[in-house]
Every structure is written in structure tokens, then in C-alpha cells.
N, CA and C atoms of all chains as a GROMACS GRO file, in nm:
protein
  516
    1UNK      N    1  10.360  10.491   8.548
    1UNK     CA    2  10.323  10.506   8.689
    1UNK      C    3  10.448  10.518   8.774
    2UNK      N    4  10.471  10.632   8.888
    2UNK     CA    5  10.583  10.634   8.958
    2UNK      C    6  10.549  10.648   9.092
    3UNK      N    7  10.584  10.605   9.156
    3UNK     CA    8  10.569  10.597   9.315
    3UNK      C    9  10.627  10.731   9.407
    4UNK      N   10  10.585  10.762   9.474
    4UNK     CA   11  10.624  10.869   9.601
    4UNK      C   12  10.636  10.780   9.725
    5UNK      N   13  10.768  10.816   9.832
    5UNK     CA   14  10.770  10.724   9.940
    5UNK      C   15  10.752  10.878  10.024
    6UNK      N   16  10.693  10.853  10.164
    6UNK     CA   17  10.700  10.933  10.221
    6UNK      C   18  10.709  10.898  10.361
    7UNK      N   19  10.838  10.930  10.476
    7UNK     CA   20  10.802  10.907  10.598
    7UNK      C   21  10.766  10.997  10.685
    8UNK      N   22  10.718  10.986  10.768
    8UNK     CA   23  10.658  11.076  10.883
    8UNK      C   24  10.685  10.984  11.010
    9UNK      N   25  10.748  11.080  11.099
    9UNK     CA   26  10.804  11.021  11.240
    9UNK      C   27  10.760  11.102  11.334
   10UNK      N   28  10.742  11.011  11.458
   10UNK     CA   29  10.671  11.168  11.569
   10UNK      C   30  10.816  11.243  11.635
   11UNK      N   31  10.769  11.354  11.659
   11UNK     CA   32  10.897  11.491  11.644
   11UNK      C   33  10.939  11.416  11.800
   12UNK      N   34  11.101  11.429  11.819
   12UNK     CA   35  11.169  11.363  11.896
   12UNK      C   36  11.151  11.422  12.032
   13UNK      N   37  11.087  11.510  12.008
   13UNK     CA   38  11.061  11.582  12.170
   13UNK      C   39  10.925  11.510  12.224
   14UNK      N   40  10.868  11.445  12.112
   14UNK     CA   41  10.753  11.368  12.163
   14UNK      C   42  10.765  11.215  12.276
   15UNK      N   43  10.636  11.196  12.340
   15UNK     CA   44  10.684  11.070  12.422
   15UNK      C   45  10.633  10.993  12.312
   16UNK      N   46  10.721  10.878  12.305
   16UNK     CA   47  10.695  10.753  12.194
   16UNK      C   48  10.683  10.625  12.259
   17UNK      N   49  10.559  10.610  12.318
   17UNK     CA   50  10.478  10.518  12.374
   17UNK      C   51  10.501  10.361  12.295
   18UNK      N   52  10.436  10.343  12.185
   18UNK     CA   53  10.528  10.278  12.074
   18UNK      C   54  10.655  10.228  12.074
   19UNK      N   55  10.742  10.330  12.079
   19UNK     CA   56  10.868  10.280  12.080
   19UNK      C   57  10.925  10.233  12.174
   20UNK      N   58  10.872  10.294  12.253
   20UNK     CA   59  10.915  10.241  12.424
   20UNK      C   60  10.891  10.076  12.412
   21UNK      N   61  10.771  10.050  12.376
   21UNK     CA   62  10.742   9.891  12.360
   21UNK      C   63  10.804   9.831  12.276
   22UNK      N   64  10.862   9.879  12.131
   22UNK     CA   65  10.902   9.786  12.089
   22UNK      C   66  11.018   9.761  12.138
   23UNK      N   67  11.122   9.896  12.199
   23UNK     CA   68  11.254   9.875  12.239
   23UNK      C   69  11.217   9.804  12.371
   24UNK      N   70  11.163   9.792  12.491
   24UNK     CA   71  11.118   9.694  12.599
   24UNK      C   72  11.106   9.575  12.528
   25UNK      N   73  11.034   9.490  12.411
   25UNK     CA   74  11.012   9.406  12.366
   25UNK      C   75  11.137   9.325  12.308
   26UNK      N   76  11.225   9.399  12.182
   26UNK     CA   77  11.327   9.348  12.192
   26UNK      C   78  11.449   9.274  12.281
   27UNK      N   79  11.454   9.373  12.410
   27UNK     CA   80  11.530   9.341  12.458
   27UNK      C   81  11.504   9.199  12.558
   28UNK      N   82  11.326   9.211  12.595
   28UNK     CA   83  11.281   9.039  12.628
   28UNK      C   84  11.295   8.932  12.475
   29UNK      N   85  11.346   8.972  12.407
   29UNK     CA   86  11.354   8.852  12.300
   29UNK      C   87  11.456   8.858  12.284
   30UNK      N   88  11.555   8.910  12.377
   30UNK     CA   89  11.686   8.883  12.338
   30UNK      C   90  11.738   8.968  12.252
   31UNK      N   91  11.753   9.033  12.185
   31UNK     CA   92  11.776   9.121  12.104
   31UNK      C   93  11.856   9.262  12.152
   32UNK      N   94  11.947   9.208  12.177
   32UNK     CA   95  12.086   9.296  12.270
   32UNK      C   96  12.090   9.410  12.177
   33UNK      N   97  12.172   9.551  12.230
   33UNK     CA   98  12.252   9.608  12.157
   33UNK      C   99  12.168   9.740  12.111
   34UNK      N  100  12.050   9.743  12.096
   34UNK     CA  101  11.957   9.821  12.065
   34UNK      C  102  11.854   9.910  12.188
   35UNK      N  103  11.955  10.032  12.191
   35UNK     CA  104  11.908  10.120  12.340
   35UNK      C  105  11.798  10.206  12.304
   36UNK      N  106  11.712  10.166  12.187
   36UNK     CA  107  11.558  10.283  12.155
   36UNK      C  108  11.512  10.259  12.048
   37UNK      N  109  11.390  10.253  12.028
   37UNK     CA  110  11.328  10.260  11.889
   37UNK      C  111  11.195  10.332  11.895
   38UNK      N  112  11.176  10.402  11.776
   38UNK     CA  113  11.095  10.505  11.722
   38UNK      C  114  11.030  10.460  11.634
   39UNK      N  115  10.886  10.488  11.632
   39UNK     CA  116  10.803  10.441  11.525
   39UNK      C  117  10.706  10.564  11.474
   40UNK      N  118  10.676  10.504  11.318
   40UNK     CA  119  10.651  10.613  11.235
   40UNK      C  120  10.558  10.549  11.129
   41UNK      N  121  10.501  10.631  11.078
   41UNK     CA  122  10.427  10.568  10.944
   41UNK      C  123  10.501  10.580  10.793
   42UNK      N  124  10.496  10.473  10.707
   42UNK     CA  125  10.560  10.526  10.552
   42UNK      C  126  10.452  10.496  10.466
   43UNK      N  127  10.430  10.562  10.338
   43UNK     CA  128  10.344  10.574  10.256
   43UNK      C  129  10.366  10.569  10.137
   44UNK      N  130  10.348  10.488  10.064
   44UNK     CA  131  10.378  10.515   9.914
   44UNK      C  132  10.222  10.516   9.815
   45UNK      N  133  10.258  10.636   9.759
   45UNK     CA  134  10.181  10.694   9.697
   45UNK      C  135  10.186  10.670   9.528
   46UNK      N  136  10.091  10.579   9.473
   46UNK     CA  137  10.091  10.566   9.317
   46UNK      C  138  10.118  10.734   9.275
   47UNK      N  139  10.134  10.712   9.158
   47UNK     CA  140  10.161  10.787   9.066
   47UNK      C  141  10.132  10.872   8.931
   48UNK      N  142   9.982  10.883   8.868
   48UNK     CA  143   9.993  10.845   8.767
   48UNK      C  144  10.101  10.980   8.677
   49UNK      N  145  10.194  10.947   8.585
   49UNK     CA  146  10.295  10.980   8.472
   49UNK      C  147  10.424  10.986   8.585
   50UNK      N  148  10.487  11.047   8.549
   50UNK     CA  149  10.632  11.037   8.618
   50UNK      C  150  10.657  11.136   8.740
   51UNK      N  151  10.690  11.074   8.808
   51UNK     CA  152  10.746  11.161   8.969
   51UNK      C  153  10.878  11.333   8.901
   52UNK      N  154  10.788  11.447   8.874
   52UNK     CA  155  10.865  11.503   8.906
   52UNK      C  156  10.872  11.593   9.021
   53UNK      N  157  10.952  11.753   9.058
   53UNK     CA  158  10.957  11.849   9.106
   53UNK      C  159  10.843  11.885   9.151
   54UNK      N  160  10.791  11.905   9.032
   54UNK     CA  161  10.541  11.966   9.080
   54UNK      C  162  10.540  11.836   9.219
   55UNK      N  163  10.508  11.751   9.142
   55UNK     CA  164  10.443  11.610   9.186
   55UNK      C  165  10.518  11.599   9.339
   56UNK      N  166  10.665  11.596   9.360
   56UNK     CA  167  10.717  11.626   9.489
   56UNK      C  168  10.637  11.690   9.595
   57UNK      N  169  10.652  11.767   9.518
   57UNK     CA  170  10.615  11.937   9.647
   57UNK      C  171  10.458  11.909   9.650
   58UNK      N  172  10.366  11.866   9.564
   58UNK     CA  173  10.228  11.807   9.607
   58UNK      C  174  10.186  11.699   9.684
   59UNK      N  175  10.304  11.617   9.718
   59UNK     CA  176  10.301  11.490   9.799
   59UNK      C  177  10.373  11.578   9.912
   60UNK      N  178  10.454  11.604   9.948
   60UNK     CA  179  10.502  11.733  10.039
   60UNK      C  180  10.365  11.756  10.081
   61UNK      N  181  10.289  11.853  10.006
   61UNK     CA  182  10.158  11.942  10.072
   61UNK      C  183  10.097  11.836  10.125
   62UNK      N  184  10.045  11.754  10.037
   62UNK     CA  185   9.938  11.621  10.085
   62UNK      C  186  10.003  11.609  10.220
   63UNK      N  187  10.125  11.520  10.245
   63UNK     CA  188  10.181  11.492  10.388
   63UNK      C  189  10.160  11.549  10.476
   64UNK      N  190  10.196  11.735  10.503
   64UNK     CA  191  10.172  11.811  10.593
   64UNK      C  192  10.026  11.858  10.594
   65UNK      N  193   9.882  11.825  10.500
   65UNK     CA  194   9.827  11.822  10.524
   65UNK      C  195   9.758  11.716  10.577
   66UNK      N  196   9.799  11.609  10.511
   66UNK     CA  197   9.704  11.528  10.579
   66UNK      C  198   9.761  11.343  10.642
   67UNK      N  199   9.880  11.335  10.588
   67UNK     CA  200   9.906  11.209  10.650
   67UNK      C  201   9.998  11.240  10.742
   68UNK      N  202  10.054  11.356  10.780
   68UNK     CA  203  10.079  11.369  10.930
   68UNK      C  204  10.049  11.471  10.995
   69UNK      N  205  10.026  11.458  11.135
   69UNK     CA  206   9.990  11.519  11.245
   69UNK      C  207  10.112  11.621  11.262
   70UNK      N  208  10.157  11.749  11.168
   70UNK     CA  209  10.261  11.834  11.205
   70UNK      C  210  10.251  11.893  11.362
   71UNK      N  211  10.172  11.853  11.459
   71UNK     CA  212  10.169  11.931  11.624
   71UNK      C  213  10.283  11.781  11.669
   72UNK      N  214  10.250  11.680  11.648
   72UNK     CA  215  10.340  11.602  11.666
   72UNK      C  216  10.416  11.513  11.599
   73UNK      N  217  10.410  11.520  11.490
   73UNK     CA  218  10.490  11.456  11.404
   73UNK      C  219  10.525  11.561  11.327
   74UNK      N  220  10.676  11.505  11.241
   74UNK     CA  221  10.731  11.536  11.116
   74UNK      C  222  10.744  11.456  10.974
   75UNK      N  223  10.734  11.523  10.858
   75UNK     CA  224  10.744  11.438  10.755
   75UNK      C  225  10.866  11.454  10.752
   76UNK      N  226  10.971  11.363  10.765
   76UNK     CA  227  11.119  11.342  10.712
   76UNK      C  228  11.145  11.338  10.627
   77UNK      N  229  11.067  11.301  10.531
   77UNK     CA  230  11.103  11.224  10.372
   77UNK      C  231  11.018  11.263  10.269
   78UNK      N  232  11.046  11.295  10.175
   78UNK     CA  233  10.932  11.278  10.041
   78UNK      C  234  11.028  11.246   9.936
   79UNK      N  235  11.021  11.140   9.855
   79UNK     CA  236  11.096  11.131   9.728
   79UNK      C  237  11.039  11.011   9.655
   80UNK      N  238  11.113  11.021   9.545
   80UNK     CA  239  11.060  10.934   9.394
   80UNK      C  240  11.094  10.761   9.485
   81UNK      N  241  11.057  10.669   9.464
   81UNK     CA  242  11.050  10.523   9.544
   81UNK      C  243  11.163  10.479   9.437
   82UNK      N  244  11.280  10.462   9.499
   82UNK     CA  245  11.386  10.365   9.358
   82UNK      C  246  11.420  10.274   9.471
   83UNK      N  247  11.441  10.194   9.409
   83UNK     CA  248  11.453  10.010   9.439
   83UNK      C  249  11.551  10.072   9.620
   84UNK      N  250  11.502  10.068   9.689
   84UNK     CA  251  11.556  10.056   9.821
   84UNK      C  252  11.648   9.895   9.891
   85UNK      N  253  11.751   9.896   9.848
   85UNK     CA  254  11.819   9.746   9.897
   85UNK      C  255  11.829   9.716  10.005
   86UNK      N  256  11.704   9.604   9.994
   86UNK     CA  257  11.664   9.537  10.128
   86UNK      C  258  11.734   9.542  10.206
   87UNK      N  259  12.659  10.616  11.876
   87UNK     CA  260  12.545  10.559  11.845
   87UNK      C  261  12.472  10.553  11.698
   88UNK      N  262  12.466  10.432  11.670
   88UNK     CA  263  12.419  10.453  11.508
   88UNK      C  264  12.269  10.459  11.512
   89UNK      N  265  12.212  10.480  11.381
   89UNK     CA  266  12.067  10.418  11.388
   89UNK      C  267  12.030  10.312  11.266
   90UNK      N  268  11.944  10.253  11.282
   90UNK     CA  269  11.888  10.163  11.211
   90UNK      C  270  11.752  10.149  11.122
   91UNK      N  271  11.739  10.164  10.986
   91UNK     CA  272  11.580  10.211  10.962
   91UNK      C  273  11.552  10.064  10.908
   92UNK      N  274  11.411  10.069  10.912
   92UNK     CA  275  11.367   9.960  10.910
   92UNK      C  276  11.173  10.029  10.845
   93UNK      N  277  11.220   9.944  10.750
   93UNK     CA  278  11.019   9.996  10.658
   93UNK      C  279  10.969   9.829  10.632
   94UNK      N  280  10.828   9.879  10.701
   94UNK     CA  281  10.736   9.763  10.700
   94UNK      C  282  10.599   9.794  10.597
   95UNK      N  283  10.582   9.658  10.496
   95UNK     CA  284  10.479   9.740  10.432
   95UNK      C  285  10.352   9.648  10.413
   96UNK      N  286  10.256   9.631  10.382
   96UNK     CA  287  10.104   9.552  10.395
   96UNK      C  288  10.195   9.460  10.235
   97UNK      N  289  10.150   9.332  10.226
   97UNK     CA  290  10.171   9.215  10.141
   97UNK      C  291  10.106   9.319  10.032
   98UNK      N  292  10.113   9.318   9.922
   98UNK     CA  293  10.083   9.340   9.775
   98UNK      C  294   9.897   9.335   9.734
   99UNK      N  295   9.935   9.212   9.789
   99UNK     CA  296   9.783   9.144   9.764
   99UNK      C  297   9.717   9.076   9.851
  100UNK      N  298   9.737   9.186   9.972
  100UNK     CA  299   9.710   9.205  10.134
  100UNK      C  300   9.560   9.366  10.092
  101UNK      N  301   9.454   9.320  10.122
  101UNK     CA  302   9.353   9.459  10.106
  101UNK      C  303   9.418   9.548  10.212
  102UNK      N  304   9.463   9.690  10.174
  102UNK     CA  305   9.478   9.793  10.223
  102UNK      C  306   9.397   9.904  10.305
  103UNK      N  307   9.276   9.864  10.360
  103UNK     CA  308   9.183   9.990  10.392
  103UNK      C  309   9.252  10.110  10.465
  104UNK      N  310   9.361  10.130  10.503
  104UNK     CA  311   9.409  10.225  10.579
  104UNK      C  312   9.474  10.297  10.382
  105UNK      N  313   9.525  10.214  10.319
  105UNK     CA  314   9.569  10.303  10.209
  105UNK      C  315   9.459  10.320  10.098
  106UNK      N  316   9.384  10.305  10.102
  106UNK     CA  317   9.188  10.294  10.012
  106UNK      C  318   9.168  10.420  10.093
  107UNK      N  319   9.162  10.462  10.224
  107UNK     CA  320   9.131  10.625  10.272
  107UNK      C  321   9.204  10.676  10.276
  108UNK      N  322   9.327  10.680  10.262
  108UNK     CA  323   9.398  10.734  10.220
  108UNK      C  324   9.379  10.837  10.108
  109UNK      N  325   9.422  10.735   9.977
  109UNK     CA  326   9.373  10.756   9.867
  109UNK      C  327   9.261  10.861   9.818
  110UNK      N  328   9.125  10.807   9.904
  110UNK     CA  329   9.008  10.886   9.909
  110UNK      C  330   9.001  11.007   9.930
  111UNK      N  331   9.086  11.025  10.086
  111UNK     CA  332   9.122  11.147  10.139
  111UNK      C  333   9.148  11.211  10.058
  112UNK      N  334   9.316  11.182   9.956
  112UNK     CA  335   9.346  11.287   9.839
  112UNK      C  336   9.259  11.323   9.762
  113UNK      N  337   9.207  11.287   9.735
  113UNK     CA  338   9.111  11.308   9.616
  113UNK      C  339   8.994  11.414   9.654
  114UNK      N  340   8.955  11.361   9.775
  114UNK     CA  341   8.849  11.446   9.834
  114UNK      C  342   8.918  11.592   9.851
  115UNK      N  343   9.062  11.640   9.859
  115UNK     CA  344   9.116  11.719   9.939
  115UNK      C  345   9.189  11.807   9.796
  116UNK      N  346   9.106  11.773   9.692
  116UNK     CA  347   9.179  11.860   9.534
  116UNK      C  348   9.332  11.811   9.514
  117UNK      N  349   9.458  11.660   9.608
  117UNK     CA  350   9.525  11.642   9.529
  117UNK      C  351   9.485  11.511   9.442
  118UNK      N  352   9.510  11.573   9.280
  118UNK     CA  353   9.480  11.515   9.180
  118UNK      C  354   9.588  11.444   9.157
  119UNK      N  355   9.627  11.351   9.082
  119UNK     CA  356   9.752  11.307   9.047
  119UNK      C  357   9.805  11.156   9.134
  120UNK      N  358   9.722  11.115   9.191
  120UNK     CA  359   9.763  11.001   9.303
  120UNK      C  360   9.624  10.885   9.260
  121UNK      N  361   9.736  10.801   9.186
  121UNK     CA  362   9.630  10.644   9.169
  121UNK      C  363   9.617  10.538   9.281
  122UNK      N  364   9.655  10.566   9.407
  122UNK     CA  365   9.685  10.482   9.539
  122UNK      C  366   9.740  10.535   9.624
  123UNK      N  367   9.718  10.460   9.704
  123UNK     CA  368   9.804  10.496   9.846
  123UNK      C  369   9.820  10.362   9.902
  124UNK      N  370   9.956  10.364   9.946
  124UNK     CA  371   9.987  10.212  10.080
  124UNK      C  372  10.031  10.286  10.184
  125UNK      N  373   9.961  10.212  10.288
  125UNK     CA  374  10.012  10.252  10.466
  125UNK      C  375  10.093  10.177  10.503
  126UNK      N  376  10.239  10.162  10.508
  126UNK     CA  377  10.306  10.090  10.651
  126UNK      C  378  10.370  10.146  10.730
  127UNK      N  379  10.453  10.078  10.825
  127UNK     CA  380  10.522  10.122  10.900
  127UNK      C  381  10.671  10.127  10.922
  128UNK      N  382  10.779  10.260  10.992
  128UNK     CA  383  10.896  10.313  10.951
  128UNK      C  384  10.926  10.268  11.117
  129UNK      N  385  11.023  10.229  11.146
  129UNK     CA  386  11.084  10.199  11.258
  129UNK      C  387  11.236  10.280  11.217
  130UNK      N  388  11.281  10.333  11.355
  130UNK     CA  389  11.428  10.405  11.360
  130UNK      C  390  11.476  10.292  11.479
  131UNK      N  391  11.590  10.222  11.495
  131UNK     CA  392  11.678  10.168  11.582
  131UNK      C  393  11.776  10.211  11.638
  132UNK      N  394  11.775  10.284  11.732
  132UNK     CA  395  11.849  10.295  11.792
  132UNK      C  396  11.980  10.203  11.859
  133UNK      N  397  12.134  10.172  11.805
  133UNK     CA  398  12.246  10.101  11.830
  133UNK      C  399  12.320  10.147  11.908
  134UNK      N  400  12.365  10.074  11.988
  134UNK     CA  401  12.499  10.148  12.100
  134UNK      C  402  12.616  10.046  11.927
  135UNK      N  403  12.699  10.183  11.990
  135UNK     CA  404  12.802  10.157  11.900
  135UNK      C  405  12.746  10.105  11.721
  136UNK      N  406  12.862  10.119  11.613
  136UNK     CA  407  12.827  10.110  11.466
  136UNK      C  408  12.723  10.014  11.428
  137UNK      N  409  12.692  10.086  11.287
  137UNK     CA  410  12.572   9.982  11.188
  137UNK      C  411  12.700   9.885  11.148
  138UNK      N  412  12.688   9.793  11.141
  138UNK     CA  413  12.788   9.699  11.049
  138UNK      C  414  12.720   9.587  11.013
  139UNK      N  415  12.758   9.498  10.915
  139UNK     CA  416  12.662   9.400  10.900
  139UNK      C  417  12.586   9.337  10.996
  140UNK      N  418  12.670   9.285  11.090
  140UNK     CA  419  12.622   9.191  11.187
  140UNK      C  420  12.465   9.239  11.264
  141UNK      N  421  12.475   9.413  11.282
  141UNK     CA  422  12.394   9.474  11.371
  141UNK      C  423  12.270   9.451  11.234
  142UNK      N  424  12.337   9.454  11.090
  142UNK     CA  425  12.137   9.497  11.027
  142UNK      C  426  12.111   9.322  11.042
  143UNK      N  427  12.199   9.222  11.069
  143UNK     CA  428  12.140   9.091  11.050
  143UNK      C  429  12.020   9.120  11.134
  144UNK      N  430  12.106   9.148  11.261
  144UNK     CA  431  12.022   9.096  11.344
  144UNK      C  432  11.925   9.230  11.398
  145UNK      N  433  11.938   9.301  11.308
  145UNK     CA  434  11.802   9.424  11.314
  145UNK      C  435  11.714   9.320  11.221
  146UNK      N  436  11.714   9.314  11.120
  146UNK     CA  437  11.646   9.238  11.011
  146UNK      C  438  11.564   9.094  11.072
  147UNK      N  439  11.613   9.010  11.186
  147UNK     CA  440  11.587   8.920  11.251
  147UNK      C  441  11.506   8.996  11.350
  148UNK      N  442  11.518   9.085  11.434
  148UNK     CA  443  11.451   9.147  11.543
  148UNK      C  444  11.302   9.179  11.446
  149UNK      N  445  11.370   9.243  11.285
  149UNK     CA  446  11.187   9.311  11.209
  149UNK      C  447  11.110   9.169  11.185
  150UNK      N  448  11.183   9.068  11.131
  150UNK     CA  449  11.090   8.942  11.098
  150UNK      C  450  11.046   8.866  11.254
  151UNK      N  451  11.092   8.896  11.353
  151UNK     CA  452  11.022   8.818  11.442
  151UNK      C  453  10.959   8.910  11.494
  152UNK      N  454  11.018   9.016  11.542
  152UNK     CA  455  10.869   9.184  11.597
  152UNK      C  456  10.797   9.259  11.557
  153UNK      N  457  10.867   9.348  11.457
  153UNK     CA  458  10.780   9.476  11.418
  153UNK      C  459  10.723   9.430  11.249
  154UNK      N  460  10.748   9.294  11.238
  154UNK     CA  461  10.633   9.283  11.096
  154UNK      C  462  10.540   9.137  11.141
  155UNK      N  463  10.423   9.136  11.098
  155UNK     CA  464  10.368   9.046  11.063
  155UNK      C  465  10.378   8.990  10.916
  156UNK      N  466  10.429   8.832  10.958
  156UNK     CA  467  10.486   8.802  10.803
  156UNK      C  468  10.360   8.722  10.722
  157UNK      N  469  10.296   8.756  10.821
  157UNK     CA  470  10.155   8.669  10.699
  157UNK      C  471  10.135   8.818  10.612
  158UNK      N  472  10.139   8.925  10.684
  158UNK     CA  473  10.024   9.014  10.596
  158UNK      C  474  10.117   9.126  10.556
  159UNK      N  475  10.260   9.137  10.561
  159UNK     CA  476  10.359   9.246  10.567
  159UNK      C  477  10.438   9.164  10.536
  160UNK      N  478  10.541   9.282  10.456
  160UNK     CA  479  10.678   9.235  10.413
  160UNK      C  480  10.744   9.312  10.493
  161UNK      N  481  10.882   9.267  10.528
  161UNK     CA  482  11.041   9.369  10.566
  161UNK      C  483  11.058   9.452  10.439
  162UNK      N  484  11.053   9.568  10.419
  162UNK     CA  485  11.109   9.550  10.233
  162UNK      C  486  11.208   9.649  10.280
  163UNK      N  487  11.303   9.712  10.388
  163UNK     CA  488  11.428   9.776  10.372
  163UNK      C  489  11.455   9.782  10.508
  164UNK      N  490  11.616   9.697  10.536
  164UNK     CA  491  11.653   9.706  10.679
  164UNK      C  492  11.798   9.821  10.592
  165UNK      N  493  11.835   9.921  10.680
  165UNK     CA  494  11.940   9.999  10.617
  165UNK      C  495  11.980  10.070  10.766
  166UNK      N  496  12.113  10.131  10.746
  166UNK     CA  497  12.160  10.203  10.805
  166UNK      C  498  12.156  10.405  10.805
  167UNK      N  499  12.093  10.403  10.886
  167UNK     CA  500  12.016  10.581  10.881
  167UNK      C  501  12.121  10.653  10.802
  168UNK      N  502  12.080  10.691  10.729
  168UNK     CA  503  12.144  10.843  10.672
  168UNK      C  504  12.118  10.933  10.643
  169UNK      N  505  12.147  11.064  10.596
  169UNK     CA  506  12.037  11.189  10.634
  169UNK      C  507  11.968  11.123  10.470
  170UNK      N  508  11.814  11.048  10.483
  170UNK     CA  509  11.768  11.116  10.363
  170UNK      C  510  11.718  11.241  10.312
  171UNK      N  511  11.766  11.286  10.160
  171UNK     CA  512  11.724  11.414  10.139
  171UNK      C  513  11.567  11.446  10.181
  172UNK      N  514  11.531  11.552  10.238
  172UNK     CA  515  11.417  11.575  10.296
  172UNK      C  516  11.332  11.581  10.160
   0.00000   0.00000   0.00000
């Protein structure tokens, strides 16, 4: 079994309602230093046999079809899930 | 200005219904090849001035007290943006 990570972010020309709050929010908790934040969805997608090239570009299609909104979002990311250090 | 990524994801053995339709969706939609799906969420941080340790501490402190719920979500990657390969 191999995992697919995939992010999708809304396209930067978009208003990010979201982010607006969390960056407003931070900065009432104190949380200096941080002038914006953007929010997005990530997805990891089981696998079944091994993440190759095919399997990519079909999590690719899946994404732009259906776990993001391409009028306002972008998928940034598609790749095999390896140990990401916390 | 640096940025800051930050992935939030549902506990393990947290029920998923946003990644259960997910899932469904594929299947319904002819891609074959996908035993699951998980939904969380991708935050970008925006920093005045460099990522350096100090800034992911206290990005990492800003995700465990804001943008995760730690009953039902994990932090599982505070990092410093870099182009991931698309």
C-alpha cells in the first residue's frame, strides 16, 4: 500500500476569507511576526500496490477533477507521501 | 519574506466522513486504484523576515494552539516552504 499526498490551495488572486482569520487570530494570541496566512486542503490518498508515474498522473486527474475547485483553487502538489519531518 | 507550511490531519482513529466521500467519489468517478482517502488541512505562513528555527517553534506553537484541534487532529509537518515538485 502507498500513499499519494496532494495539496490544493486557493489561487492567490483569490480573497482568502480563511486566512484573513487565521492571520487576524494569531496576531490576538500573540503570535508576532507572521504578516498572512493561506489555507488549503491536503489529502492523502491510500494506495493499493506501489505509487508510480500511471498512479501520479491519476491522482493529478482525480485532484483537478474533483478535490479541487480549479475556477478557484490550484493543486500545488501531487506526490508519493515519504516520511515528511515534522 | 519567508513562508511557512504547516499540514493538519484528522487523528488515525478519528472517523473520517469528509475522506469516506471522498473515497466514494473516486470510485464512483472510474478512478480505480485508491483504497482511502484522508481530508485535512494545508496552512501557508506567511514571515516577515527568515524561516529559522525559532520562527517554525513558534509556527508549530501558533498550529497546536490555532489551526489544529488536538483532540481530533494531529500537526504532522511544520516546514519551511520550498518549491515542492508539482
Amino acid at each position: 500500500m502507498g500513499r499519494v499526498v496532494i495539496d490544493v490551495m486557493p489561487k492567490p488572486e483569490i480573497l482568502d476569507p480563511q486566512g484573513k482569520a487565521v492571520a487576524g487570530a494569531l496576531a490576538r494570541l500573540g503570535f508576532d511576526g507572521f504578516a498572512g496566512a493561506r489555507q488549503g486542503k491536503r489529502f492523502e490518498l491510500e494506495v493499493e500496490g506501489e505509487v508510480d508515474d500511471a498512479m501520479l498522473a491519476k491522482a493529478r486527474e482525480a485532484a483537478e477533477t474533483l478535490l479541487a475547485n480549479l475556477v478557484i483553487e490550484d493543486v500545488v502538489s501531487v506526490r508519493a507521501a515519504t516520511e515528511v519531518p515534522a
